[in-house]
C-alpha positions as CSV (number, residue, x, y, z in Angstrom):
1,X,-40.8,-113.7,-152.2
2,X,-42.6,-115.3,-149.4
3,X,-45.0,-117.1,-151.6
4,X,-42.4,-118.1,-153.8
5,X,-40.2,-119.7,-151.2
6,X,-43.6,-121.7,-149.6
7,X,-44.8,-122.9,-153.1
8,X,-41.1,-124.4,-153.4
9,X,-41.3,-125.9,-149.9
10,X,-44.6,-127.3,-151.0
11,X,-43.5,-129.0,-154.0
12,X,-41.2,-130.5,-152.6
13,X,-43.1,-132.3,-149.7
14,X,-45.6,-133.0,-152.7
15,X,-42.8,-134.7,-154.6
16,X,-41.4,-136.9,-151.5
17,X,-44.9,-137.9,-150.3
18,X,-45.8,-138.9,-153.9
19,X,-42.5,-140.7,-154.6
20,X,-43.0,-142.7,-151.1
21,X,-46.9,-143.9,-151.8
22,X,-45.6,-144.5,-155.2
23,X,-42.2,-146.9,-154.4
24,X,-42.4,-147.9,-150.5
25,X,-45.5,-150.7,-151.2
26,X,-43.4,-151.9,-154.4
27,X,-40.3,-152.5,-152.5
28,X,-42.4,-154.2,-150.2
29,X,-44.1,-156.4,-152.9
30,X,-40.3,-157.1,-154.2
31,X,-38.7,-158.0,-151.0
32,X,-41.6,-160.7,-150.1
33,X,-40.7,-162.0,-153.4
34,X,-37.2,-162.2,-153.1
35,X,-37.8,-163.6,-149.6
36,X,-40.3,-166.4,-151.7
37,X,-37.3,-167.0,-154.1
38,X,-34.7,-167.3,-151.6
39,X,-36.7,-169.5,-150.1
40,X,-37.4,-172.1,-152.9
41,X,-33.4,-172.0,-153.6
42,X,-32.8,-173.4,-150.3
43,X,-35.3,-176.0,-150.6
44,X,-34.0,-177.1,-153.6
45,X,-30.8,-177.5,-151.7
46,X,-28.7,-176.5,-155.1
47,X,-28.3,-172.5,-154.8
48,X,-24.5,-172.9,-153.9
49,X,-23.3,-175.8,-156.2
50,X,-25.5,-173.5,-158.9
51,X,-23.1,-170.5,-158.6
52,X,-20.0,-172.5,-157.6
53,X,-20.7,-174.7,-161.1
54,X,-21.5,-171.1,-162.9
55,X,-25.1,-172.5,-164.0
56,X,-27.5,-169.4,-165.4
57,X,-30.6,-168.6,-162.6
58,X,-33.7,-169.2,-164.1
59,X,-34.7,-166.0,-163.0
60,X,-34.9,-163.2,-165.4
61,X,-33.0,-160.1,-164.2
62,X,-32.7,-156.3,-166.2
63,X,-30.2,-153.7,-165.9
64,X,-31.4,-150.6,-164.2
65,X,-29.7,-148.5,-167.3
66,X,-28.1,-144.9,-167.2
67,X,-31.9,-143.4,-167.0
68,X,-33.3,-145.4,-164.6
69,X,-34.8,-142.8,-162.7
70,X,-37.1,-142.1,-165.8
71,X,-38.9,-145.2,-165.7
72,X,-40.8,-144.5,-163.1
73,X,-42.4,-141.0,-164.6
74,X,-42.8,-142.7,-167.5
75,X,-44.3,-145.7,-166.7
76,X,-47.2,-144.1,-165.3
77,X,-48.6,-142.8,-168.5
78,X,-47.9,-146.0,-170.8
79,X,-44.9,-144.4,-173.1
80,X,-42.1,-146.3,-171.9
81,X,-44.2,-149.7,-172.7
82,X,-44.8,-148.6,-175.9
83,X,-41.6,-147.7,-176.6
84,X,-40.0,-150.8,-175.5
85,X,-42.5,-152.9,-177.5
86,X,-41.6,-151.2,-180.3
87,X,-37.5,-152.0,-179.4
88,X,-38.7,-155.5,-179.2
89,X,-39.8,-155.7,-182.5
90,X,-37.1,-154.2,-184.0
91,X,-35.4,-157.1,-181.9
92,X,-32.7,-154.5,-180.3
93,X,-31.1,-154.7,-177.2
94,X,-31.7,-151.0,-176.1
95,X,-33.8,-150.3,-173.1
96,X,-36.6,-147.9,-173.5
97,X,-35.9,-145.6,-170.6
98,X,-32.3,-145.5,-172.1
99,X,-33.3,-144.3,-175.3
100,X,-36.1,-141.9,-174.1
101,X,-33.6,-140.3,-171.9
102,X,-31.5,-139.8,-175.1
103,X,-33.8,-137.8,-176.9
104,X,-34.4,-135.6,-173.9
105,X,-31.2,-135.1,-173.9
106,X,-31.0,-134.1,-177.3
107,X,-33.7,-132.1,-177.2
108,X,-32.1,-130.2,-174.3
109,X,-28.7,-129.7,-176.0
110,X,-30.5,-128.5,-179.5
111,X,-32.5,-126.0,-177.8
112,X,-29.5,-124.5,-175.8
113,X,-27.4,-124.9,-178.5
114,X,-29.7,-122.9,-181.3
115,X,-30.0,-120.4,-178.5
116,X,-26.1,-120.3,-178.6
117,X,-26.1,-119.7,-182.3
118,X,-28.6,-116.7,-182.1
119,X,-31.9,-118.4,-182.9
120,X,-34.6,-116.3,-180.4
121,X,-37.4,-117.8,-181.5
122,X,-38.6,-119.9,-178.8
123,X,-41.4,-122.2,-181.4
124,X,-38.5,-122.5,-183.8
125,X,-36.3,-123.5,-181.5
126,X,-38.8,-125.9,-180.5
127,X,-39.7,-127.3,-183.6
128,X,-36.2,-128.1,-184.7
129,X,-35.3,-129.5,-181.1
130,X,-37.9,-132.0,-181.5
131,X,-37.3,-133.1,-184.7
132,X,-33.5,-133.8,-183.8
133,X,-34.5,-135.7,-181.1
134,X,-37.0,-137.7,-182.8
135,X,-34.1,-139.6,-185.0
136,X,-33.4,-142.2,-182.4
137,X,-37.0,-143.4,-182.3
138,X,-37.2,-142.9,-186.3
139,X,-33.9,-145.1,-186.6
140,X,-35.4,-147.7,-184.0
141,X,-38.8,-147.6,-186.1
142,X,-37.1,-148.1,-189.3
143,X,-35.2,-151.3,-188.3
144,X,-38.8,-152.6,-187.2
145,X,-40.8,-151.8,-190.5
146,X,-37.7,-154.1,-192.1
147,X,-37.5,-156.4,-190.0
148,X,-41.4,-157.1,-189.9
149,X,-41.0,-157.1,-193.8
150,X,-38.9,-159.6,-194.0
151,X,-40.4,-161.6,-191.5
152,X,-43.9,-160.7,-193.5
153,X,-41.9,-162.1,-196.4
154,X,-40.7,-165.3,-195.2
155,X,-43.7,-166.5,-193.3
156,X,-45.9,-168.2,-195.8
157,X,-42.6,-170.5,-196.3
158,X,-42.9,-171.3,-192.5
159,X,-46.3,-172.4,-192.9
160,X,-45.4,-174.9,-195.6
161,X,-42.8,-176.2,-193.8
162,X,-45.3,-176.4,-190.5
163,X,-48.3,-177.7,-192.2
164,X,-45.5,-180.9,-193.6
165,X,-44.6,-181.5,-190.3
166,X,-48.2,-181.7,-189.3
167,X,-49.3,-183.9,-192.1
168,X,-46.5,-186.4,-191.5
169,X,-48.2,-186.9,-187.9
170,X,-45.9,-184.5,-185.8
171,X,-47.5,-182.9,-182.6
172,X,-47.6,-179.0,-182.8
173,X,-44.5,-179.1,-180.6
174,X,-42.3,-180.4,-183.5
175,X,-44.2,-178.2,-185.6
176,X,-42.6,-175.3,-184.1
177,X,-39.1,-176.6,-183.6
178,X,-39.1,-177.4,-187.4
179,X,-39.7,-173.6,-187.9
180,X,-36.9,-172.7,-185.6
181,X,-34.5,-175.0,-186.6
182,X,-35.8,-174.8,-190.8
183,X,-36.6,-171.4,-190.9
184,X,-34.8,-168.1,-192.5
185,X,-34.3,-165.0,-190.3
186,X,-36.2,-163.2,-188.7
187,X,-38.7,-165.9,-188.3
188,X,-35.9,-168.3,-187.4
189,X,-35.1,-166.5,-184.4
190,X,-38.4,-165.7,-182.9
191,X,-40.2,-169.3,-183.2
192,X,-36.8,-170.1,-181.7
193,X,-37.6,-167.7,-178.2
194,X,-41.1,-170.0,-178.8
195,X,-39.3,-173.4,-178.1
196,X,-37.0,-171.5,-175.4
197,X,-40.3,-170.4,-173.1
198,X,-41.8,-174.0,-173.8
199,X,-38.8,-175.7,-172.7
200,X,-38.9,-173.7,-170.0
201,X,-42.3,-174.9,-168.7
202,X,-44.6,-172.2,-170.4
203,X,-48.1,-173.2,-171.9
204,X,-48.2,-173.0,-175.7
205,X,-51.2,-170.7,-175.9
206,X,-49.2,-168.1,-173.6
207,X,-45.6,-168.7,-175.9
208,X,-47.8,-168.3,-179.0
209,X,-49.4,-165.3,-177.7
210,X,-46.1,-163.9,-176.6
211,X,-45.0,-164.3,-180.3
212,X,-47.7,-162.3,-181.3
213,X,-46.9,-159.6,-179.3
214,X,-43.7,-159.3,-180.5
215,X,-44.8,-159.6,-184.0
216,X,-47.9,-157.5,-184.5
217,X,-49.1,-158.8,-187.6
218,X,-52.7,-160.5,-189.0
219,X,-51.5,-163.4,-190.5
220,X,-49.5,-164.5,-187.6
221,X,-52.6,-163.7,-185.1
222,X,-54.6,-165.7,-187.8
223,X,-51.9,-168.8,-187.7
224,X,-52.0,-168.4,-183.7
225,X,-55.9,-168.5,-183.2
226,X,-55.5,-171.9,-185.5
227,X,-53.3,-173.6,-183.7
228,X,-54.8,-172.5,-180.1
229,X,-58.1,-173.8,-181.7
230,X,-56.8,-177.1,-182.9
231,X,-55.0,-177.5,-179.6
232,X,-58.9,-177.0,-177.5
233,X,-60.4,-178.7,-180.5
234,X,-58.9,-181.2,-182.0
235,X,-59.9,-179.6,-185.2
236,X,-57.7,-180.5,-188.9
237,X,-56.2,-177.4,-189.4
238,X,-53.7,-178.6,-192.5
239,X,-56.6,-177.3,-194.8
240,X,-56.6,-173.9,-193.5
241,X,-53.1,-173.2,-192.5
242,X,-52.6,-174.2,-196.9
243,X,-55.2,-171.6,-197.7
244,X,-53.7,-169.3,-195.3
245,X,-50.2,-169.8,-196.8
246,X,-52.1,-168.9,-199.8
247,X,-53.8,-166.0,-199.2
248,X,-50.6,-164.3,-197.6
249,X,-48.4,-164.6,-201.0
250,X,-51.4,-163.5,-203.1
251,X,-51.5,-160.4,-201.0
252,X,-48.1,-160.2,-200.9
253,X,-48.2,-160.5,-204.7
254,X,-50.8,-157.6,-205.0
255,X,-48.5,-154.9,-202.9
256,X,-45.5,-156.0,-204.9
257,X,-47.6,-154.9,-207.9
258,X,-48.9,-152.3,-206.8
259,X,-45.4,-150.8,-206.0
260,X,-44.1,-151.7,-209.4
261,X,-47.0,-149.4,-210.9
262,X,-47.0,-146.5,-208.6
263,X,-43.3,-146.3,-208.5
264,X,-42.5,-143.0,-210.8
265,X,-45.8,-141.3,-209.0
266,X,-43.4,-142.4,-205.3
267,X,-40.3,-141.4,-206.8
268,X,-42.5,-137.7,-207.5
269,X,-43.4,-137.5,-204.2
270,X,-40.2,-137.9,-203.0
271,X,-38.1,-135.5,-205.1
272,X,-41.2,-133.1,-204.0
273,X,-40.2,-133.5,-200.3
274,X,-36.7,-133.1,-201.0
275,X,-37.1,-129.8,-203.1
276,X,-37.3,-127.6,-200.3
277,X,-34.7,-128.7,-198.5
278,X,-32.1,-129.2,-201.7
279,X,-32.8,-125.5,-202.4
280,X,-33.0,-124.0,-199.0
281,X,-29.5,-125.5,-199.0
282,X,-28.1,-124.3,-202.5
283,X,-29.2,-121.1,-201.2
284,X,-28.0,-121.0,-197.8
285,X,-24.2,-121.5,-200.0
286,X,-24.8,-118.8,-202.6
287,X,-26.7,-116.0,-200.8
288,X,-26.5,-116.9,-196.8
289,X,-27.1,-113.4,-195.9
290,X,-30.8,-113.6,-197.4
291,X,-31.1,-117.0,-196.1
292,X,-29.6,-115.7,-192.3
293,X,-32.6,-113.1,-192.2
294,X,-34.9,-116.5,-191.2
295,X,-33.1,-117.2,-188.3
296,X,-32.2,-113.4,-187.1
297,X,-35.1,-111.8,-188.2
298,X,-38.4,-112.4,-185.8
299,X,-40.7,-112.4,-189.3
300,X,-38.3,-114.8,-191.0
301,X,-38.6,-116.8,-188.0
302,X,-41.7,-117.4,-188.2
303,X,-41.8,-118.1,-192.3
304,X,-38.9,-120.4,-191.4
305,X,-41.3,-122.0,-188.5
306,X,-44.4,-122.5,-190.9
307,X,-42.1,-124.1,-193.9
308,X,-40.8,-126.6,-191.4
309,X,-44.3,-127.5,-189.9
310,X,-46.1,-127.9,-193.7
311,X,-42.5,-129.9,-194.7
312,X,-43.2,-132.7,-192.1
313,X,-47.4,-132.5,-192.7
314,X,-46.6,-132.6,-196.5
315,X,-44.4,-135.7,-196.0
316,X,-47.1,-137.3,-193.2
317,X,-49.6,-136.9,-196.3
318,X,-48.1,-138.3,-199.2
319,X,-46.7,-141.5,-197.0
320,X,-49.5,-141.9,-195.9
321,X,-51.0,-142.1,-199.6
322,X,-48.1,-143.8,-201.0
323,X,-48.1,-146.8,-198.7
324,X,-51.8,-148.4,-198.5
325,X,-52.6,-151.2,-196.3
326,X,-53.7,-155.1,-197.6
């Protein structure tokens, strides 16, 4: 009992001495930059008729968020970076520590709640508690893949209408707002945030970079290395931004093909991941005391635990056949 009691106490001293290295030197850094900022407002001698006039601060400020206090665990091992990335892209206004808390939290009530319902088997339990609490993240990740389809789609249009602008002597500057103001969504909107971080004093090669962040794909990074060369260079890019325009709809051609042929061997593959479920199901209706031995029974259990791990590598396998990368 003793040791118990002292390994508790020591925790807990480990836990408040790691959470003050870890926190005390950031305040620090963000009160000498508030101080800074503060500073700069008075000098400018407009802070008050700013907030009297209701004027927006130029100063970007987030919401801590219902799970703040998960940001800083997570931020440590790179997750909740990622995560949000991939909330950018989708172009949603969640916050990443929000939705990881979410899925802990459903994780937590599937777990309890299977144990409610009789389910022993802690790895089953397991298993189905993560998949459940996987669907906000597969939801946000769906929204991305359309979204950079469409934007995938619609881009060798925004080249044409960028390599015009160029050709009729614009400057890259009008180049871009003729995207943002010409443009379809989703490309529309993001060359749009472009012209918003110029106009508010940003270099291009860091706005154009930006955009490539939030849009992970080649033939953007390819139309962004050409305009930061022509920028350093002076270089005519009108030649390669056409054969760029070019290349991306003959690709684009090729995977449209390519679907159109393999689409019965897809549609296959997909009534072969829905069979097991469809018939464990039909079953479950008709004879649910055969079906109630995989969840009360500690050898059903694991049957029930394997079937649900091949399901989801089966389903891993033939996506990942189904949908090659050009």
């Amino acid at each position: 009992m003793f040791a118990i009691v002292a390994f508790i106490i020591f925790s807990v001293a480990l836990f408040v001495a790691g959470y003050y290295v870890w926190t005390v030197p950031e305040q620090q850094e963000s009160a000498v930059i508030a101080a800074r900022l503060r500073e700069l407002r008075t000098r400018s001698g407009g802070g008050a008729a700013r907030k009297s006039s209701g004027a927006r601060d130029l100063v970007r400020r987030e919401e801590a968020g219902a799970f703040a206090f998960l940001g800083e665990w997570l931020s440590l091992s790179g997750s909740l970076r990622r995560v949000q990335e991939m909330i950018d892209q989708a172009d949603l206004k969640y916050r990443a520590v929000d939705v990881i808390g979410v899925t802990v939290l459903l994780a937590v009530g599937t777990f309890f709640f299977l144990g409610l319902l009789g389910l022993q088997m802690m790895i089953l339990r397991l298993v189905i508690s993560l998949l459940v609490a996987s669907v906000p993240l597969f939801l946000i990740m769906k929204v991305r893949g359309r979204r950079l389809g469409r934007f995938e789609t619609l881009f060798p249009d925004a080249i044409d209408l960028f390599n015009r602008s160029m050709k009729a002597g614009h400057t890259i500057h009008s180049g871009l707002e003729t995207i943002a103001t010409e443009a379809l969504e989703p490309v529309k909107s993001e060359f749009k945030k472009v012209i918003e971080e110029l106009s508010l004093g940003s270099q291009i090669d860091a706005a154009l970079l930006n955009l490539g962040k939030r849009i992970p794909m080649i033939d953007l990074k390819f139309f962004i290395t050409g305009l930061i060369l022509q920028r350093q260079t002076g270089a005519n890019m009108t030649e390669v931004l056409d054969n760029l325009s070019l290349l991306v709809r003959e690709r684009l051609n090729m995977v449209a093909r390519m679907r159109a042929h393999t689409s019965q061997q897809r549609l296959s593959a997909g009534l072969l991941c829905a069979l097991p479920i469809g018939l464990g199901t039909v079953f479950w209706i008709l004879r649910p005391e055969m079906m109630n031995l995989l969840i009360t029974d500690e050898t059903g259990n694991w049957f029930f635990t394997a079937g649900i791990v091949s399901e989801i590598v089966g389903i891993l396998v033939i996506r990942k056949m189904a949908n090659p990368r050009f």
